[in-house]
C-alpha positions in Angstrom: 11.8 -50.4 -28.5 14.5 -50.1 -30.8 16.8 -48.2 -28.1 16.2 -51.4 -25.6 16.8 -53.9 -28.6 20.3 -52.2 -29.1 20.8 -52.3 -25.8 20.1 -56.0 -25.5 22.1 -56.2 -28.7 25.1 -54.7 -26.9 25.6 -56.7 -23.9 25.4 -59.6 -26.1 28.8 -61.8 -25.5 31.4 -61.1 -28.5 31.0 -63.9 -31.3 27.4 -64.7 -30.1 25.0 -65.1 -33.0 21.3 -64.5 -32.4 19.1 -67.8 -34.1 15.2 -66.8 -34.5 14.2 -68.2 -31.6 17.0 -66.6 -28.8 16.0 -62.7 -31.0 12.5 -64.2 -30.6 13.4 -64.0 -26.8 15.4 -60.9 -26.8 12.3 -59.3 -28.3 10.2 -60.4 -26.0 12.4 -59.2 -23.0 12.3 -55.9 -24.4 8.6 -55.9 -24.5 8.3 -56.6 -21.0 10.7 -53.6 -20.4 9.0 -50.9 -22.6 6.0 -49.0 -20.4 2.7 -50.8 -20.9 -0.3 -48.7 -22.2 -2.0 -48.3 -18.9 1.4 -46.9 -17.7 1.2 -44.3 -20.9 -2.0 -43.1 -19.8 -1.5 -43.6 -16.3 1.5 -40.7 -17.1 -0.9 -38.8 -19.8 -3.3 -38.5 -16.8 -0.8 -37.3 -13.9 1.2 -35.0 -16.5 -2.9 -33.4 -17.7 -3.4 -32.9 -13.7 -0.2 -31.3 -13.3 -1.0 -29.0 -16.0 -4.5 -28.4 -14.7 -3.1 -27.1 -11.0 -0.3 -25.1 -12.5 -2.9 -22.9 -14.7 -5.2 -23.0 -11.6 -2.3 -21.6 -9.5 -1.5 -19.0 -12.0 -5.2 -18.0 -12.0 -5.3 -17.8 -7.8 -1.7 -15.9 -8.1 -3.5 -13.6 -10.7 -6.3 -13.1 -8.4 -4.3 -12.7 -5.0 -2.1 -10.0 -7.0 -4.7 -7.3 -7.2 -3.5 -4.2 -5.3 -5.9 -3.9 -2.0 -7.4 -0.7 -1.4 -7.6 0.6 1.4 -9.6 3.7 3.2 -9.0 5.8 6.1 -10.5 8.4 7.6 -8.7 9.9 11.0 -8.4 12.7 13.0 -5.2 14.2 14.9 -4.6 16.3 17.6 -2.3 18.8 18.3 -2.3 19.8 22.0 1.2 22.9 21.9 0.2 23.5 25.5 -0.5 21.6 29.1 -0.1 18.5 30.5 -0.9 16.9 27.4 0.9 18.6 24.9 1.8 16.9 22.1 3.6 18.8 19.9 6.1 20.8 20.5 8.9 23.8 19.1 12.2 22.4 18.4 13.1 25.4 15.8 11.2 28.9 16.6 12.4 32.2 15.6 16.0 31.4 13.7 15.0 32.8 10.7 13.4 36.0 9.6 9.7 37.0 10.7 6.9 35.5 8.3 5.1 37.8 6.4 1.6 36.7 6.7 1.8 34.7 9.9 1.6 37.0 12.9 4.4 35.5 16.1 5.9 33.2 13.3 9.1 32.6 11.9 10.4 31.2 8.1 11.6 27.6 9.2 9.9 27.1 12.5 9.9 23.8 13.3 7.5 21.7 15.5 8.2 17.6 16.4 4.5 15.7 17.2 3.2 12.9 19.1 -0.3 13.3 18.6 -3.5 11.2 19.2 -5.1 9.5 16.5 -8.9 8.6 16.6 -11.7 7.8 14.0 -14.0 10.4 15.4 -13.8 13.7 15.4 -13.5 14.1 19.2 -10.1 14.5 21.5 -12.4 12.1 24.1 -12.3 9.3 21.5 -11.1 5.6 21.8 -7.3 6.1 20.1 -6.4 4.1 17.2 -2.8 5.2 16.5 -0.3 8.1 16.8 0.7 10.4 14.2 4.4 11.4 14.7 7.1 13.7 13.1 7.6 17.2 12.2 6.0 20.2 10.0 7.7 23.0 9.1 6.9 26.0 8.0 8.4 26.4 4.5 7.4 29.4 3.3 8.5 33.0 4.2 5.2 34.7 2.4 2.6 31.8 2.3 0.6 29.8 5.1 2.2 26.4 4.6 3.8 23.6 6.1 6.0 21.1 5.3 4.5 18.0 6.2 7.1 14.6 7.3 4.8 12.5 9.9 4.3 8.3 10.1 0.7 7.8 11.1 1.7 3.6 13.7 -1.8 2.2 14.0 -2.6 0.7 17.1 -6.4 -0.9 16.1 -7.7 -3.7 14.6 -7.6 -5.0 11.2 -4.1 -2.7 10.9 -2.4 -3.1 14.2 1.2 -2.9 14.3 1.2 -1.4 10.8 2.1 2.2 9.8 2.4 4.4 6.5 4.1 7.6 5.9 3.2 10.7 4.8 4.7 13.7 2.7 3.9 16.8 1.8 3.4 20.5 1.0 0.2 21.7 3.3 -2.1 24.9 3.4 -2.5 25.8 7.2 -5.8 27.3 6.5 -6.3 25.3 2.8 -9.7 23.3 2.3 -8.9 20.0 1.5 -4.9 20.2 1.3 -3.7 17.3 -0.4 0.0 14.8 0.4 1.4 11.9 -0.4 1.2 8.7 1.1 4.6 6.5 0.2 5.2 3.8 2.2 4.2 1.9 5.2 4.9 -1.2 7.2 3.1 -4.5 8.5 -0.5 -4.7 6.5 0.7 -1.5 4.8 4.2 -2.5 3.4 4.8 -0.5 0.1 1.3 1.3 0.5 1.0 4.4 -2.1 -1.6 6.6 -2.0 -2.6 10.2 -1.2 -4.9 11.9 1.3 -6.1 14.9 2.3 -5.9 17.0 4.7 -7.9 19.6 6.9 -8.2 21.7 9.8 -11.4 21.2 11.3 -11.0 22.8 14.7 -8.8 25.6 16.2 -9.1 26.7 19.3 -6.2 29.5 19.8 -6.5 29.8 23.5 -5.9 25.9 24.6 -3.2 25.9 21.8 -5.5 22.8 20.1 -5.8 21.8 16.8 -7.9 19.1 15.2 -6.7 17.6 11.7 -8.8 15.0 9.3 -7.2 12.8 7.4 -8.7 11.1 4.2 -6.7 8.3 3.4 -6.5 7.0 0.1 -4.1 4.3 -0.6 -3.3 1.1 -2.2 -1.3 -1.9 -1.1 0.4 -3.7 -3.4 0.2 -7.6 -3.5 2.6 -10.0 -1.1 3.3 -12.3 -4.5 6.5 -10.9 -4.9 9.3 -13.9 -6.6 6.1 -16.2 -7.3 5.6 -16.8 -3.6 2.1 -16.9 -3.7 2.0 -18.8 -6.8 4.0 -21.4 -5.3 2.2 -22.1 -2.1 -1.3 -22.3 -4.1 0.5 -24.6 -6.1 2.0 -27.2 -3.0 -1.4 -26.7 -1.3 -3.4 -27.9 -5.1 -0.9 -31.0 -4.9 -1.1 -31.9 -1.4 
């Protein structure tokens, strides 16, 4: 009230003396300006409810930001020979002969296309397609060098991929490599999974590899965006 009073006190023409009764009327104007006390609250009430859907936003954000983990369990397969070969030489015998591996060279090389599936059968309905390279990377050891993108082709991760990296044992157990990136419904995955020969079959030139996928994707809240669209869709 006093700010509006010197206001009115301002524009007041020069030489003009306020009696009682034109302050009386001043004051009065000045009332009518200043907010009423169901305005207040009405503001108290709007500015509480603002509050309320900004905390519940946070909380939804918090929620939404939880990585999402996610399991897969695949199987590829190498065919090196016949009309459906999928994997083939593009470095073989360059470097000196391996010491464990009989035919083999240190640094053989091999690109692959292969079939993905959730069972463990060539015959099975495909669900992706693992491709890249392995190399063999050791001149005295059974291993590989692992650099292959597994694109999925099924349902809930179509048109999504992740990446894998790794040092392999041909013959190992469960071998382990790391999973560290991906695209689509995988976008920065991270992870690991392991991997295993399950079949061999020398004479077709077929292998069968499982893949136990372990990963985590992180949440799509990146700059507030999710926090920001709970918020518009709390006010609208």
């Amino acid at each position: 009230m006093h700010v509006v009073l010197l206001y009115v006190s301002s524009i007041a023409p020069a030489g003009y003396k306020q009696d009682g009764r034109s302050r009386q009327l001043a004051e009065s104007q000045a009332l009518t300006i200043a907010p009423s006390s169901s305005a207040k609250q009405l503001i108290a009430v709007a500015g509480a409810a603002f509050l309320l859907a900004t905390a519940v936003a946070f909380l939804l954000a918090a929620e939404s930001g939880r990585p999402q983990p996610v399991h897969l369990r695949l199987y590829m397969h190498d065919v090196m020979r016949g009309p459906g070969t999928t994997a083939i030489h593009l470095i073989h015998g360059v470097g000196p002969p391996h010491d464990v591996e009989r035919g083999a060279y240190f640094g053989d090389t091999a690109a692959i296309d292969d079939v993905v599936t959730e069972e463990p059968d060539a015959g099975a309905r495909a669900v992706g397609r693992a491709q890249g390279t392995y190399m063999l990377a050791s001149q005295h050891e059974e291993v590989l060098a692992v650099a292959v993108t597994v694109a999925l082709t099924a349902r809930p991760y179509s048109g999504s991929t992740f990446s894998v990296a790794g040092r392999v044992g041909v013959y190992d157990d469960k071998a382990e490599a790391a999973v560290f990136g991906g695209t689509g419904r995988l976008r920065r995955t991270a992870g690991y999974l392991t991997w295993r020969m399950v079949e061999l079959v020398v004479s077709e030139g077929y292998v069968m590899v499982e893949l136990d996928v372990h990963m985590s994707v992180p949440p799509v809240s990146a700059a507030g965006g999710i926090w920001w669209s709970s918020l518009l869709r709390l006010i609208n």
